[in-house]
GUDONU-681993 format. One record per residue: residue in one letter; z, y, x of N, C-alpha, C, CB in turn. Coordinates in pm, whole numbers, plus 32768, in hexadecimal, padded with zeros to 4 digits. Glycine has a CB too. Layout:
residues N
AZYXZYXZYXZYX ...
//
This chain:
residues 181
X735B8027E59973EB801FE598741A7F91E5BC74228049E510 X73E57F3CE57C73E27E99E5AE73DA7E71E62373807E52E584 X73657EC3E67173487EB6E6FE73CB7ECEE75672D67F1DE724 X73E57F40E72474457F5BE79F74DD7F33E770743F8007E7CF X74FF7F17E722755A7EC1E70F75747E24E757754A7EBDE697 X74EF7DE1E74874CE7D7BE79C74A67D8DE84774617D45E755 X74897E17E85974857E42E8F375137E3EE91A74447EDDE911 X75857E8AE8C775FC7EA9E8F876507E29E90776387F0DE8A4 X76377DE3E89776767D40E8CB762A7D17E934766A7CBDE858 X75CA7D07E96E75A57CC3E9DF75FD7D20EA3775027CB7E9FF X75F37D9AEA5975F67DC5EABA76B07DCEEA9975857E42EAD3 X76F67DD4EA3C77777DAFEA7A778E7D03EA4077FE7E2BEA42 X77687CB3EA8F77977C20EA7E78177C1AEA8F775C7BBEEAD7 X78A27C1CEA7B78FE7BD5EAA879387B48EADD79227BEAEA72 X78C87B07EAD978AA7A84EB4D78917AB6EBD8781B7A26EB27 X78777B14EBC778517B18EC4E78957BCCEC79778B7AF8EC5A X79177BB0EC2479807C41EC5279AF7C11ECD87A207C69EBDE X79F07C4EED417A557C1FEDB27AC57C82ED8F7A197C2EEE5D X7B437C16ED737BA87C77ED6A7BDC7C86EDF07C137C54ED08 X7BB67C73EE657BE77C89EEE87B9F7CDDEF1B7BEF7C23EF37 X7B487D20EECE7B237DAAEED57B7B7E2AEF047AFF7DC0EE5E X7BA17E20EE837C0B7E81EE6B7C697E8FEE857C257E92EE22 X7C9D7E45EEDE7D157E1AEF3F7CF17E56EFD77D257D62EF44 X7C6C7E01EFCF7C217E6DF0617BF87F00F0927BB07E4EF073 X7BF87EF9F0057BCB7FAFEFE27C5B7FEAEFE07B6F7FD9EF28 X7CC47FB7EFA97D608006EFC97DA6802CF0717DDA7F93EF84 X7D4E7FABF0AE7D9A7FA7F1357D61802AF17E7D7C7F11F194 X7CDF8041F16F7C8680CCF1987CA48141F1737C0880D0F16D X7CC08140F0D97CDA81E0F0A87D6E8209F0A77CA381FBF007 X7DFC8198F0B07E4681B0F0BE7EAA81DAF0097E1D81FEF12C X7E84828FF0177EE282A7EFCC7EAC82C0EF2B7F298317F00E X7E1482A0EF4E7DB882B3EEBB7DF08244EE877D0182AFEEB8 X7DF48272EDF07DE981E8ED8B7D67820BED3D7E7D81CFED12 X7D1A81B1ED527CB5819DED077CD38170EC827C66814FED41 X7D3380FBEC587D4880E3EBD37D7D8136EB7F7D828089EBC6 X7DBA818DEBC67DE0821FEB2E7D6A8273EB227E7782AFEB57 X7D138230EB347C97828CEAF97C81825DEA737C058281EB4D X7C8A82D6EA107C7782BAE9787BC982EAE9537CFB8326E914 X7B7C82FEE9AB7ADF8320E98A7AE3839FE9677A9782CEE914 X7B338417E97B7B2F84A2E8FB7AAD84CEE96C7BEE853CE8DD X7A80848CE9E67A0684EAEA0579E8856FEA3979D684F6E9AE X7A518594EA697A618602EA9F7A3E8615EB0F7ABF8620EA9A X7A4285ACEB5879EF856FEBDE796485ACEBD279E084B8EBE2 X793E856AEB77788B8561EBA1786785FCEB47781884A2EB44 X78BD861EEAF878A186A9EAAD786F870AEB18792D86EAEA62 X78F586FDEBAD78DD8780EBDF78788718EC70799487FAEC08 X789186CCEC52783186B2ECB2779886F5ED09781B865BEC7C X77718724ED7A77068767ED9576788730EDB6772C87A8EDEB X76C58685EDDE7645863BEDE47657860AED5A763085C5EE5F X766185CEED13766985B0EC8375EF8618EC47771085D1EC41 X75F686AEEC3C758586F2EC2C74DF86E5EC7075B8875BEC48 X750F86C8ECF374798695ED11745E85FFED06745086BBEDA2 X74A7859CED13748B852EED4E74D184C4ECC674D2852CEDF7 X74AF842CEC8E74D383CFEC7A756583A9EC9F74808396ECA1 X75BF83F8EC77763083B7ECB076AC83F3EC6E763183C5ED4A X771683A0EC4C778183A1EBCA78178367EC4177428304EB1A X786783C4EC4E78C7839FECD679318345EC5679288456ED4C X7930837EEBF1798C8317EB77795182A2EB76798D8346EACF X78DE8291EB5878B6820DEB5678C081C1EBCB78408207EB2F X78C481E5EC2678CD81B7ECB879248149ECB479028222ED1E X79BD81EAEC747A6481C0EC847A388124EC3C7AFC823EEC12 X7A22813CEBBB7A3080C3EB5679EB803CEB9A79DE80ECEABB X794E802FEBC279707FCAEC1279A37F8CEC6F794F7FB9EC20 X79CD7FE1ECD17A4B7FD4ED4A7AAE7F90ED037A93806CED8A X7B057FABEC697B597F65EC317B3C7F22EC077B937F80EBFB X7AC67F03EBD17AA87E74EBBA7A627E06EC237A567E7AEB4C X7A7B7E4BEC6A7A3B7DB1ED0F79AF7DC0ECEA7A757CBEECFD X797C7E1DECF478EA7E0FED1078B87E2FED6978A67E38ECD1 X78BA7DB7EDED78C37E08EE6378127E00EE66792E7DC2EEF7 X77C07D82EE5C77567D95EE9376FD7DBAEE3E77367D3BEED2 X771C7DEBEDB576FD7E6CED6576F77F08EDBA77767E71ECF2 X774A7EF3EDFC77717F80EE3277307F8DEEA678057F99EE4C X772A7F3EEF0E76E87F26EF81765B7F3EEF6877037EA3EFB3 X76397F17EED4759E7F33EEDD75757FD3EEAC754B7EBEEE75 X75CB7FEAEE787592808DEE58756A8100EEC3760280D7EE0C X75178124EED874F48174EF1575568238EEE774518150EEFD X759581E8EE7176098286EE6F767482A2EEA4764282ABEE03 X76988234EF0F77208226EF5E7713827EEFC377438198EF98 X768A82BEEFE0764B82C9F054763A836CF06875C38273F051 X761783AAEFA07609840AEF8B768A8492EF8175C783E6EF32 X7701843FEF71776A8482EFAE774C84EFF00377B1842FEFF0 X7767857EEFEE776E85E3F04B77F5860EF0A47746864AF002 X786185AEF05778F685C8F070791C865FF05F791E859AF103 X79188697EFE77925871AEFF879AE874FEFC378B4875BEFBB X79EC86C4EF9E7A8486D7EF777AB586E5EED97AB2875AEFBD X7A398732EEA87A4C8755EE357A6F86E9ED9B79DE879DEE35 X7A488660EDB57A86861DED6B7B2785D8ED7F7A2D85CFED5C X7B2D8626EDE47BC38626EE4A7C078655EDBE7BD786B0EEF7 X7C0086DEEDE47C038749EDB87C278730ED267B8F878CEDD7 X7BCE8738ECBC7BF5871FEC147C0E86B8EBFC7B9C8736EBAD X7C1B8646EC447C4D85BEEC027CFB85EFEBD17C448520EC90 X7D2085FBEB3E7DAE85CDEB377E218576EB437DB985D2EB03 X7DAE84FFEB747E1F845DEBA97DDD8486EC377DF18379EB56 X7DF184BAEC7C7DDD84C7ED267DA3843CED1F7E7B84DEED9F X7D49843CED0C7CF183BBED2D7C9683B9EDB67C8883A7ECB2 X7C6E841FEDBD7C1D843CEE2A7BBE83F0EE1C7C4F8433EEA2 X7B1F83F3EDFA7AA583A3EE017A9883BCEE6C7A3383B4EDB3 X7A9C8430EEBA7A438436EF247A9183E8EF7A7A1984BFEF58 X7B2983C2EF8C7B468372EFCD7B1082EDEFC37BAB837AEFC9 X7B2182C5EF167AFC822DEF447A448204EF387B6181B9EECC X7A008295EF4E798E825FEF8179498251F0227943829DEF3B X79DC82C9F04479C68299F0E979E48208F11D7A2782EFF146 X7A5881F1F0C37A8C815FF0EA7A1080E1F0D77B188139F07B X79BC8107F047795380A7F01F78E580BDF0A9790C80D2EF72 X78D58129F0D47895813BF14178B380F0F1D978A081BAF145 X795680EDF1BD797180AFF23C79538027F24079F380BEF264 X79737FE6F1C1795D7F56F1CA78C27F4CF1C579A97EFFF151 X786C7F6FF1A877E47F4EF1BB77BA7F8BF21E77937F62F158 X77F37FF8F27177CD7FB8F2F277ED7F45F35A77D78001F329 X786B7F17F32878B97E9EF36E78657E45F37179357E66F32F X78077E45F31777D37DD9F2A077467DD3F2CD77E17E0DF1EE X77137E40F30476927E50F33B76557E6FF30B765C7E11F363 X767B7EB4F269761F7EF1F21D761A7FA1F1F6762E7EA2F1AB X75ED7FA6F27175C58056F26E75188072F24875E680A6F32B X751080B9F21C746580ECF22C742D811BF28C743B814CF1E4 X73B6811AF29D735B80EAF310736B817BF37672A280C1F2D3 X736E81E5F303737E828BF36173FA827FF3B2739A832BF2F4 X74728245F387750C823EF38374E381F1F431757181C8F2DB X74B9817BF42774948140F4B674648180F506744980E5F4BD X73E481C3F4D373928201F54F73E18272F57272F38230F530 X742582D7F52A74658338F5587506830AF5A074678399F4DE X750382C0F589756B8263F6047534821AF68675B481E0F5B9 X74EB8206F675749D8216F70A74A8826BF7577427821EF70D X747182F6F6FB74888365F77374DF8331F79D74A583F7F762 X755A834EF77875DF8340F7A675F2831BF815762282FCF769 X75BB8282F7F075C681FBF8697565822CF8F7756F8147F818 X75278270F8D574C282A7F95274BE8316F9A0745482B6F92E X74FA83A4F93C7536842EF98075898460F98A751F847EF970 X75F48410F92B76538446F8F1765384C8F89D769B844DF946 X75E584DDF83E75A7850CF7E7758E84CBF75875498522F822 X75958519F6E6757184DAF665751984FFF66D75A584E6F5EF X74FF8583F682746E85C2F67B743E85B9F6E8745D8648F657 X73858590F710738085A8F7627379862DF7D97353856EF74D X7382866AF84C734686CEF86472C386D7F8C773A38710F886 X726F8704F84D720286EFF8BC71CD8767F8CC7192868CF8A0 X714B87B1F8EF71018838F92E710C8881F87870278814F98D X70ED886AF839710D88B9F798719688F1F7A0710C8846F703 X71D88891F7B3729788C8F78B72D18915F83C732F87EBF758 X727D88F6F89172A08937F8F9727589E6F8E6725A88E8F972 X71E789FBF8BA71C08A57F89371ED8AB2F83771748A3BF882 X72268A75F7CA72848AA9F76472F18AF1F78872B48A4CF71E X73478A97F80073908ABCF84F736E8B41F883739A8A64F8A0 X73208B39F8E973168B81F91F72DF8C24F8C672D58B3CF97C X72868C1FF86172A48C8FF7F973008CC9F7B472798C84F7B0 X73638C78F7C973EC8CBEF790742F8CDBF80574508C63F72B X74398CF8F8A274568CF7F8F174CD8CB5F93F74448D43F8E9 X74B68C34F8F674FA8BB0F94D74BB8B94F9A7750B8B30F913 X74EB8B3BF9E874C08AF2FA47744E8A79FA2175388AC2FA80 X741C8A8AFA5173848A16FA0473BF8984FA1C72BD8A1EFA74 X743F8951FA79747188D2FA84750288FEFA3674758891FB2D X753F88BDFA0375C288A5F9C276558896FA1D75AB8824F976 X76BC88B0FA147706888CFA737745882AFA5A774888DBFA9A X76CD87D1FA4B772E8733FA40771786CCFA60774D8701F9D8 X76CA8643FA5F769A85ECFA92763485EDFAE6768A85B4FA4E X75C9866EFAC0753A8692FB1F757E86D0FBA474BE871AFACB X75BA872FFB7075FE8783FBCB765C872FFC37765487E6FB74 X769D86E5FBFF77068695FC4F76F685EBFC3777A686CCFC19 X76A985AAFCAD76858514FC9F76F984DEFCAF761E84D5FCFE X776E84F2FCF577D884B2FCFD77F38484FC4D78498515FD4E X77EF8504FBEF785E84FAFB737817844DFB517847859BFACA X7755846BFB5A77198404FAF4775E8390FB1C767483EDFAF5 X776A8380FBB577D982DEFBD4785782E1FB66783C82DFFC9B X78AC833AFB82791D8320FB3778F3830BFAB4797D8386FB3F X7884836BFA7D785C832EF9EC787182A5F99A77E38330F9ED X781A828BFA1677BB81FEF9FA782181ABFA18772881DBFA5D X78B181AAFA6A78F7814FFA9479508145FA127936816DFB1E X796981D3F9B779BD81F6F95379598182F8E779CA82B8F92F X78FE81ADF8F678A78139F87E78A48095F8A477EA8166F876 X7898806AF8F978BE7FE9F93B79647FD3F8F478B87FFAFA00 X79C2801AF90F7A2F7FE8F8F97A4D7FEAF87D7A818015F93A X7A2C801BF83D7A1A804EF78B79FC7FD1F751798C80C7F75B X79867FB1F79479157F22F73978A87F70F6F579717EB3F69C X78AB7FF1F71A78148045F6D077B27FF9F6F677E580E8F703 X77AB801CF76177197FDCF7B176E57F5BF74077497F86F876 X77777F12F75977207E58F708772B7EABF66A77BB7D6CF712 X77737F01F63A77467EFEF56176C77F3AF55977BC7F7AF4D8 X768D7FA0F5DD76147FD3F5D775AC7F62F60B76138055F627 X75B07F46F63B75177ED3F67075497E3DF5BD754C7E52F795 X759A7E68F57975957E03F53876107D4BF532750D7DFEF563 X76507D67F59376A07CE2F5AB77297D18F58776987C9FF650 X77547CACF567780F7CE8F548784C7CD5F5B1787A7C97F4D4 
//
């Protein structure tokens, strides 16, 4: 009990809160208020990753209000989000977690801190204009359900992947994926 009492103070220091956090996180989500979150938990109750996975969308809220940004940046539960709405959904202060964990999402990608799958599956992107790739497996698949074994979209049409790739150039994808701001 000692232990983690002394875990939970390290891990929320308020020396090292940013209240310009939470200022950053308003400009993203807009019409969420994160600070009328009173903890009743209803969030993570109906939550669906919460059942499989390490991850509390209330607790999220609470460090978001308290500036814990590079608390937050390091969790690998920002990530586990399925966005399935549902803490949309029963929050009674329209708080929306799932909003302000897209927002925590946005700033750590700004930030350059995505996980390593999050990169490589942005590559595709940068290369086919694909998340997934398609290769002779998913063509085949295709073609067993009686699609077309190519897609009608970037394979199919090399023109679109230019416009893609020009859409990602102008964005700044290209530079948050290879890592540079």
């Amino acid at each position: 009990m000692e232990k983690d009492k002394e875990d939970l103070e390290k891990f929320i220091d308020m020396q090292v809160a940013n209240p310009q956090f939470m200022r950053d996180l308003l400009r993203i989500v807009g019409d969420q208020k994160p600070g009328y979150c009173y903890q009743c938990a209803k969030c993570t109750s109906g939550c669906p990753a919460n059942l499989f996975l390490d991850f509390q969308p209330h607790k999220i809220v609470t460090m978001t209000r308290l500036g814990l940004r590079d608390q937050l940046m390091s969790l690998g539960s920002i990530w586990n989000c399925t966005t399935c709405m549902r803490c949309k959904d029963v929050c009674p202060q329209d708080v929306a977690p799932v909003d302000v964990i897209r927002g925590i999402r946005r700033i750590a990608v700004k930030s350059s801190l995505t996980l390593e799958g999050h990169k490589r599956i942005a590559k595709f992107l940068l290369s086919t204009g694909h998340l997934v790739p398609i290769d002779e497996k998913f063509s085949a698949l295709r073609k067993k359900f009686g699609l077309s074994p190519i897609p009608p979209t970037t394979h199919k049409f090399p023109d679109a992947l230019k416009e893609v790739r020009e859409i990602i150039r102008i964005t700044g994808f290209d530079k948050i994926v290879e890592g540079s701001k």
